[in-house]
Legacy VTK file of the C-alpha trace (Angstrom):
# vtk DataFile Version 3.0
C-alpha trace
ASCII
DATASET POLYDATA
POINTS 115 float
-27.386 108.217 58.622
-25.032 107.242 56.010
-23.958 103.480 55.075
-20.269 102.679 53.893
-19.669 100.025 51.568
-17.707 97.309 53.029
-13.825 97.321 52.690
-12.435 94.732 51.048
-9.027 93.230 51.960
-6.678 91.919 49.337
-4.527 88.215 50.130
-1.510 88.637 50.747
-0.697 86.448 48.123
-2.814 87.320 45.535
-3.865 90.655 43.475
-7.483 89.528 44.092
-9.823 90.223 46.997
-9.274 88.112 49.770
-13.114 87.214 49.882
-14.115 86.599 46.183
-15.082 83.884 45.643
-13.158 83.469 41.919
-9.148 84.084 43.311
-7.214 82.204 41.735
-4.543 80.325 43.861
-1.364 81.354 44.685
1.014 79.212 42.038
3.006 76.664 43.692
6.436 77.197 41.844
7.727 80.310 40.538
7.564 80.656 37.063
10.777 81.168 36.416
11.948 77.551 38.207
9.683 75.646 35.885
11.492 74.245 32.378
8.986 74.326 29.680
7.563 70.778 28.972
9.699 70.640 25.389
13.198 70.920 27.051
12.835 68.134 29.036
11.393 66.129 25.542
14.724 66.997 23.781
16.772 66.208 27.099
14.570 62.482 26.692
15.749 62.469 22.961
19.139 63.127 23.613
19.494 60.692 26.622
17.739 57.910 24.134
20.657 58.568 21.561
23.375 58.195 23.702
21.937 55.276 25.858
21.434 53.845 22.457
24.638 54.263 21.466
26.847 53.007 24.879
24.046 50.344 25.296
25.810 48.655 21.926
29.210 48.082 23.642
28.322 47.612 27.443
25.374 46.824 29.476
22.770 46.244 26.856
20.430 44.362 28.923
19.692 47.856 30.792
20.808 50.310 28.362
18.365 49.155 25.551
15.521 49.500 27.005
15.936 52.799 28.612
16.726 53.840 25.484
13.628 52.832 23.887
11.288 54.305 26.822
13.040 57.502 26.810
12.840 57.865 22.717
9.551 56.850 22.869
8.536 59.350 25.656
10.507 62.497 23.192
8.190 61.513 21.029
5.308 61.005 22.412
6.072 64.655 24.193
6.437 65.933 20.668
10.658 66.889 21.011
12.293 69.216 18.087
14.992 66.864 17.515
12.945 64.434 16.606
15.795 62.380 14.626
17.488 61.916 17.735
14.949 60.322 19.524
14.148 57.936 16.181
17.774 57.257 16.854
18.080 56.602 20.118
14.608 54.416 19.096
16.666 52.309 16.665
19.842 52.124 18.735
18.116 50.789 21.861
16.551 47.874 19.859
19.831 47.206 17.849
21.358 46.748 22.136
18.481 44.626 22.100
19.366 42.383 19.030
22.901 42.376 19.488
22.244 40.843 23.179
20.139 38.395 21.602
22.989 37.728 18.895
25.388 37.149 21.990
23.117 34.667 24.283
22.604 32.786 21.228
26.079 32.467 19.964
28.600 31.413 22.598
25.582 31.878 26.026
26.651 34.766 27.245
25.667 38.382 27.910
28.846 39.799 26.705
31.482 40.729 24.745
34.426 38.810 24.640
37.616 39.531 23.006
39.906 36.891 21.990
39.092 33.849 23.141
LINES 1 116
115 0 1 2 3 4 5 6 7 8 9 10 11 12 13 14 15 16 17 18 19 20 21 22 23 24 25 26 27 28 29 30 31 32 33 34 35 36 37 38 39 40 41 42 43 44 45 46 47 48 49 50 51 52 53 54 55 56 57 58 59 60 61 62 63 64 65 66 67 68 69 70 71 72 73 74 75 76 77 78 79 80 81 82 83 84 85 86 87 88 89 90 91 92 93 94 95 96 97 98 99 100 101 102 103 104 105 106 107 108 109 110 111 112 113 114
């Protein structure tokens, strides 16, 4: 009498046998779809810089802030263009300052041009 070894069936998912117990899961995105972790950091910087920068001339109430969140998320995420995201860091809290400057000169929330 002879004895086979069983036959083991592979996932069709996976490389691995279907009934190990160490396969690893099928990933859930393609690897090509996902954006490394970094890219989105300098899109965070960049986004704080120019936030920053329209957030001086209109809608500083909102702009300001995002522009501080976002600069301080680049940085926290560790970005490459780290300057930008100082920037954008500086600009939103100059929106910030200059909104203050406004309320407490003349009680508003805006610019106004002559008079």
């Amino acid at each position: 009498m002879t004895v086979s070894a069983p036959v083991r069936t592979t996932h069709p998912d996976t490389t691995a046998p279907a009934d190990s117990a160490t396969a690893a899961p099928a990933p859930s995105k393609p690897a090509a779809r996902r954006r490394p972790r970094r890219n989105d950091a300098d899109s965070m910087a960049v986004a704080s810089f120019v936030l920053g920068l329209v957030g001086l001339l209109v809608f500083n109430l909102v702009l300001g802030p995002c522009a501080l969140v976002l600069g301080t998320l680049a940085l926290a995420r560790s970005t490459g263009r780290r300057g930008r995201a100082w920037l954008g860091l500086a600009l939103g809290a100059a929106d910030l300052i200059v909104l203050a400057a406004l309320v407490t000169a003349d009680g508003t929330v805006s610019w106004s041009v002559g008079g």
